[in-house]
C-alpha positions as CSV (number, residue, x, y, z in Angstrom):
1,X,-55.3,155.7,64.1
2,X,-56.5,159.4,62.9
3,X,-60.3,159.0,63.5
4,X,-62.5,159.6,60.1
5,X,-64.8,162.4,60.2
6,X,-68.1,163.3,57.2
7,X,-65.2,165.3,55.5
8,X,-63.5,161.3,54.8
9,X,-66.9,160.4,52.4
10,X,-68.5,161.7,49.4
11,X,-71.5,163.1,50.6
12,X,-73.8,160.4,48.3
13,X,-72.2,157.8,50.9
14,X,-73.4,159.8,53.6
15,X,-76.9,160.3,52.0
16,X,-77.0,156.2,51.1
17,X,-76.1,156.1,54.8
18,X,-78.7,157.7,56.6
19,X,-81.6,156.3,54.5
20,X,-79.5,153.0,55.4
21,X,-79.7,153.5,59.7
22,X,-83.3,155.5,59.4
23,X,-84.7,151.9,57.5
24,X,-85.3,153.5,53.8
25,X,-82.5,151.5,52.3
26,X,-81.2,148.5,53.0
27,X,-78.0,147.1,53.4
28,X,-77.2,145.6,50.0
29,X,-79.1,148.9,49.1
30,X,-76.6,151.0,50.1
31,X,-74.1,148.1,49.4
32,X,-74.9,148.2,45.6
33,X,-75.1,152.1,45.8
34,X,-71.4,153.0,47.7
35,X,-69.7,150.3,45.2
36,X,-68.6,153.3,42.6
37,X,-68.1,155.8,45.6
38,X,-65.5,153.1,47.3
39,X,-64.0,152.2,44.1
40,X,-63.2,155.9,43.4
41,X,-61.8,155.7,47.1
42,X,-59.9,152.1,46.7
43,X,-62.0,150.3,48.9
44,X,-65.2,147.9,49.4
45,X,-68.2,149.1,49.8
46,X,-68.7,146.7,52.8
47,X,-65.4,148.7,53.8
48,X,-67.4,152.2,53.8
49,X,-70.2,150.7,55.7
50,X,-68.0,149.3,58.3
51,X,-66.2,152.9,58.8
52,X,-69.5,154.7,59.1
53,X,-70.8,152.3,61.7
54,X,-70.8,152.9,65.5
55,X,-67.6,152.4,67.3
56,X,-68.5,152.2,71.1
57,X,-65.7,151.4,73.0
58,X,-63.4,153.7,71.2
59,X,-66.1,156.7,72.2
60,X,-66.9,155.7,75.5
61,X,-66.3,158.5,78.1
62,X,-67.5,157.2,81.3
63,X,-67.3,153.4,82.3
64,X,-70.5,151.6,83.8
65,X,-68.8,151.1,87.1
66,X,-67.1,154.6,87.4
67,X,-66.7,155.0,91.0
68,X,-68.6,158.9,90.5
69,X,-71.9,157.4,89.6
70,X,-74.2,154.9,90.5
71,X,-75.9,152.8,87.7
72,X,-78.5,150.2,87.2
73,X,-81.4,148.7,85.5
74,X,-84.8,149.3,86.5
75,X,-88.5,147.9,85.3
76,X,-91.5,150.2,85.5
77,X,-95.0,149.6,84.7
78,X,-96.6,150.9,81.9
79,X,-100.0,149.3,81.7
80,X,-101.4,151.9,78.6
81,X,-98.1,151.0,77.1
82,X,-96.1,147.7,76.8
83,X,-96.5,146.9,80.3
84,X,-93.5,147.1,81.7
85,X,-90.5,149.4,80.7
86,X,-87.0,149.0,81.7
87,X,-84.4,151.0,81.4
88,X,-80.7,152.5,82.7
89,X,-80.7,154.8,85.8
90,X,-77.7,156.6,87.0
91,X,-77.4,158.8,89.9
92,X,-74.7,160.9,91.1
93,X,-72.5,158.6,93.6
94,X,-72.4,161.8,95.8
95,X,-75.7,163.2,95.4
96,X,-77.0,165.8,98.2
97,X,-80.4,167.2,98.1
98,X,-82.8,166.2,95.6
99,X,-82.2,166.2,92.0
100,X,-83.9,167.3,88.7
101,X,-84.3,164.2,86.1
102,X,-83.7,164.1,83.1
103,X,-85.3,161.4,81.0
104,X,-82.9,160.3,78.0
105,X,-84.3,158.9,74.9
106,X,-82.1,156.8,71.9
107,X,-82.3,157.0,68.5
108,X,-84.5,154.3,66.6
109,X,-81.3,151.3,67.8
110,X,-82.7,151.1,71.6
111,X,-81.0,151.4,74.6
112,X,-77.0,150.6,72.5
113,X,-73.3,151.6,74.7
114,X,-73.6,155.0,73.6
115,X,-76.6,156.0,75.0
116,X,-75.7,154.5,78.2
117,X,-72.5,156.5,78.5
118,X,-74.7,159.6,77.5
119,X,-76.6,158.8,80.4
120,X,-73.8,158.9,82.6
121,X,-72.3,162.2,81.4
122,X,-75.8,163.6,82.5
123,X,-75.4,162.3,86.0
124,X,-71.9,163.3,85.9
125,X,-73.6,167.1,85.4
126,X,-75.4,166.0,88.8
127,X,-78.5,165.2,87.6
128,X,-80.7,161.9,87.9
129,X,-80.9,160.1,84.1
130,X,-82.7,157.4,83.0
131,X,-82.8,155.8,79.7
132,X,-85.7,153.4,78.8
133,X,-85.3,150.8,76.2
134,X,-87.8,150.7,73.8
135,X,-87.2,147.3,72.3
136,X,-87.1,146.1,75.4
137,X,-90.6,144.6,75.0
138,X,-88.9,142.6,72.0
139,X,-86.1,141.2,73.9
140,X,-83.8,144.7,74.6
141,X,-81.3,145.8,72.2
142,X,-79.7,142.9,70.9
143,X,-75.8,144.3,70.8
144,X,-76.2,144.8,67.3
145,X,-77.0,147.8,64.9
146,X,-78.6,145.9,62.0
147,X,-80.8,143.8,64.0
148,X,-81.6,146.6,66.5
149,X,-83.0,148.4,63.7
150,X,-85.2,145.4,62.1
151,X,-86.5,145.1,65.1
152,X,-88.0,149.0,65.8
153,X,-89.7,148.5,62.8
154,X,-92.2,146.3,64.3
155,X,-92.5,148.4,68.0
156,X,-96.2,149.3,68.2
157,X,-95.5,152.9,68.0
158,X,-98.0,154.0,69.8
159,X,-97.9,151.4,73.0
160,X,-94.3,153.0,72.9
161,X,-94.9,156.5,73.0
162,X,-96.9,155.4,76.0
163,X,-93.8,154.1,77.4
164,X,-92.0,157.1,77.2
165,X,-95.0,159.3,78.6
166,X,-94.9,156.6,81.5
167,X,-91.4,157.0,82.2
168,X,-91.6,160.8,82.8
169,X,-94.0,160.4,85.0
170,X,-92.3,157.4,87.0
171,X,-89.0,160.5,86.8
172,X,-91.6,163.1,88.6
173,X,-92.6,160.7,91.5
174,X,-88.6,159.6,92.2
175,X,-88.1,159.8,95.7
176,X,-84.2,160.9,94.8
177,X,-86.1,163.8,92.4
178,X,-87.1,167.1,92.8
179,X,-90.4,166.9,91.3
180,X,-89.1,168.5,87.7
181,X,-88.3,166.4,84.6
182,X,-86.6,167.6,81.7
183,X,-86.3,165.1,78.3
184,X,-83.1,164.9,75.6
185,X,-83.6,162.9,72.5
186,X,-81.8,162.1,69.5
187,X,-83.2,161.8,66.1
188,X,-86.0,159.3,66.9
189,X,-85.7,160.8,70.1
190,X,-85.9,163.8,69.4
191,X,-89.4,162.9,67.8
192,X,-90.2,162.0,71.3
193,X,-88.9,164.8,72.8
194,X,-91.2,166.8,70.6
195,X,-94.1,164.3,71.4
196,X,-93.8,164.3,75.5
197,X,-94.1,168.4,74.7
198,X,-96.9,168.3,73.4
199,X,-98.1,165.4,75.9
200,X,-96.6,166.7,79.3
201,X,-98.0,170.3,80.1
202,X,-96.0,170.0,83.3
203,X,-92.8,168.6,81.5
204,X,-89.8,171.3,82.8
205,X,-87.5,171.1,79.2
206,X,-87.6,169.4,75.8
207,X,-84.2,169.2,74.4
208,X,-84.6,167.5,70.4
209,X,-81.3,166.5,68.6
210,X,-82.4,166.8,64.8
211,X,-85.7,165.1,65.9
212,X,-89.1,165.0,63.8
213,X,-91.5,167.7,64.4
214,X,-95.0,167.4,66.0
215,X,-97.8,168.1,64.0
216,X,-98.8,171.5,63.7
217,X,-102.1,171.1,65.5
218,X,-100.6,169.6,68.5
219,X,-98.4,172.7,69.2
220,X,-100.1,174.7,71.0
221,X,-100.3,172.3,73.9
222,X,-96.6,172.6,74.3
223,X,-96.2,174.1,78.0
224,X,-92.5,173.6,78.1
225,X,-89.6,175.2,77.1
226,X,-87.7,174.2,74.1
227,X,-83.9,173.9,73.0
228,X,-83.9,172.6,69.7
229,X,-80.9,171.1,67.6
230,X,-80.2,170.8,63.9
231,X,-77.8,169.8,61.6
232,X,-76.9,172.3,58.6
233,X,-77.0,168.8,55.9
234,X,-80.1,167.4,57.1
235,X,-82.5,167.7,54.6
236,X,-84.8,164.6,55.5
237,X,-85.7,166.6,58.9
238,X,-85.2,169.9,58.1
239,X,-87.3,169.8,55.8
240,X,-90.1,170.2,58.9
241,X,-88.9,172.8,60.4
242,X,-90.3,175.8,58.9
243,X,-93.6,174.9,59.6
244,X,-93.0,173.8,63.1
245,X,-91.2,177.3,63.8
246,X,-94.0,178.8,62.3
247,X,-96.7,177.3,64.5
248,X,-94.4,177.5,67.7
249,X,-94.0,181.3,67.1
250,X,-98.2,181.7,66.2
251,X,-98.8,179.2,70.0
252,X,-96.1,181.7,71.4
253,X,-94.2,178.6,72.5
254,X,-90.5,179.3,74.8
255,X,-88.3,178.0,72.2
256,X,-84.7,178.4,70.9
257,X,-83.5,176.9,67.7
258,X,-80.0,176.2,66.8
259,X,-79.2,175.3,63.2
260,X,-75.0,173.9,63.3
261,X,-74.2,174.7,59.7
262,X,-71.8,172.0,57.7
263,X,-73.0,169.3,60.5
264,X,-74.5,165.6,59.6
265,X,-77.3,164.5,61.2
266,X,-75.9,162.6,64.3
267,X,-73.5,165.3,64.9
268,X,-73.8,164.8,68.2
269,X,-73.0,160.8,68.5
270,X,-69.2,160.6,68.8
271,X,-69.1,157.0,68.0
272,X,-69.1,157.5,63.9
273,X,-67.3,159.2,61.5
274,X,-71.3,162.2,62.0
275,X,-69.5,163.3,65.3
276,X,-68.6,166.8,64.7
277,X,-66.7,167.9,67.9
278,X,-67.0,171.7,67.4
279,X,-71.3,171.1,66.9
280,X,-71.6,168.8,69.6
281,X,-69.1,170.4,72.2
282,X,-71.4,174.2,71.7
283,X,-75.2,172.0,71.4
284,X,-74.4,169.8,74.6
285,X,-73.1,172.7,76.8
286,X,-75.8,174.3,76.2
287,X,-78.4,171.5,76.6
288,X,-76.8,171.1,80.1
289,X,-77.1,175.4,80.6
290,X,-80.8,175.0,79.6
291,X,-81.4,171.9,82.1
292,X,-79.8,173.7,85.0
293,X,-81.7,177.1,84.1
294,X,-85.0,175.1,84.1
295,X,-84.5,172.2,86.3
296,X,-83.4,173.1,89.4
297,X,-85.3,176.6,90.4
């Protein structure tokens, strides 16, 4: 079957389809609002909706128990946070030496199959990756999309941003690191991303994936260098970005910014019809360029 890409939908699907995951519309929201686009197309709105959504074993690149890697489940405290975190660590099978970390952080679903196999292409670039859930103090994500996203919407944001900043420091302190932590996030995570900058003066790399911005006043405390991604049809979060380029160029922040024009946000999650390949092939080889530069001297 020839895989559907953003080109495959009129662009008010895809609009109805992002306020549909990021929790401004919902589902018989964008239900009632695809019907005339999927008529004109000859099929069911229901029809679009299932298309668009995540297809995880299709995309997976790297199975759990791939004999390169070791994988598992870890719980951390986090006493100013939720009290415990857990999450998905995987380690190079034939790790020498110790390792830079990189701390992985999902969009607003939890911890789903796709960020799990991200985590183990990270490891596969011979680092040390973990990937907290965030829902996990509800239960974990629940293997499904809808519900995954009814239930972020009652996280206590700001015992979770705890969790996070708890995590990067539980990274730091791995007997297996090397002391130096770098962080990856995508859309909600790259919020985070930007918010453990801004947190972690000794953080070693932020890498956002089309992630909302700080707020301006908090910029200056960013310590760390920045590789930032956007998508060139993102209006909802590029909409930030000229003031936060503006105040990371007046607090003389170490930044590059990388705007992949014709791209949806999601670009880089190869599960749904978002991937782009050429976007996401050039953004994650250099993510992994900027994690090596900054990592491991």
């Amino acid at each position: 079957m020839t895989r559907k890409t953003a080109d495959d939908f009129h662009p008010e699907v895809l609009k109805l389809f992002d306020q549909y995951v990021h929790g401004q519309a919902s589902r018989r929201d964008f239900l009632t609002g695809a019907a005339r686009y999927a008529a004109l197309a000859g099929v069911t709105a229901t029809g679009l909706l299932a298309a668009l959504s995540p297809q995880f074993a299709e995309a997976q690149q790297i199975k759990p128990d791939d004999a390169r890697i070791n994988a598992t489940y870890v719980e951390i405290d986090s006493p100013n946070g939720n009290g415990k975190v857990r999450g998905y660590l995987v380690k190079p099978a034939k790790a020498t030496g110790k390792l830079p970390t990189v701390l992985v952080v999902h969009e607003n679903r939890g911890l789903n199959p796709h960020i799990e196999d991200i985590t183990r292409r990270i490891a596969l670039d011979n680092f040390i990756a973990f990937a907290p859930d965030a829902l996990f103090t509800l239960g974990g994500y629940p293997g499904d999309e809808e519900k995954a996203r009814e239930l972020f919407q009652k996280l206590d944001q700001t015992k979770t941003q705890e969790d996070f900043v708890n995590a990067a420091h539980y990274l730091k302190k791995l007997p297996d690191g090397n002391g130096k932590v770098g962080v990856v996030g995508f859309c909600y995570g790259g919020g985070i991303s930007n918010f453990l900058a801004t947190r972690l003066p000794d953080l070693g790399a932020a890498v956002p994936f089309y992630g909302r911005q700080p707020e301006a006043v908090d910029v200056p405390k960013i310590k760390a260098p920045l590789l930032i991604h956007y998508a060139g049809v993102d209006e909802r979060i590029n909409a930030g970005w000229p003031a936060y380029e503006a105040a990371l160029k007046s607090a003389r922040v170490n930044y590059q910014a990388f705007i992949y024009e014709g791209s949806q946000h999601g670009f880089n999650n190869d599960t749904t019809p978002r991937f782009d390949e050429k976007a996401a092939k050039l953004a994650w080889g250099r993510t992994i360029d900027f994690f090596n530069k900054h990592l491991r001297a």
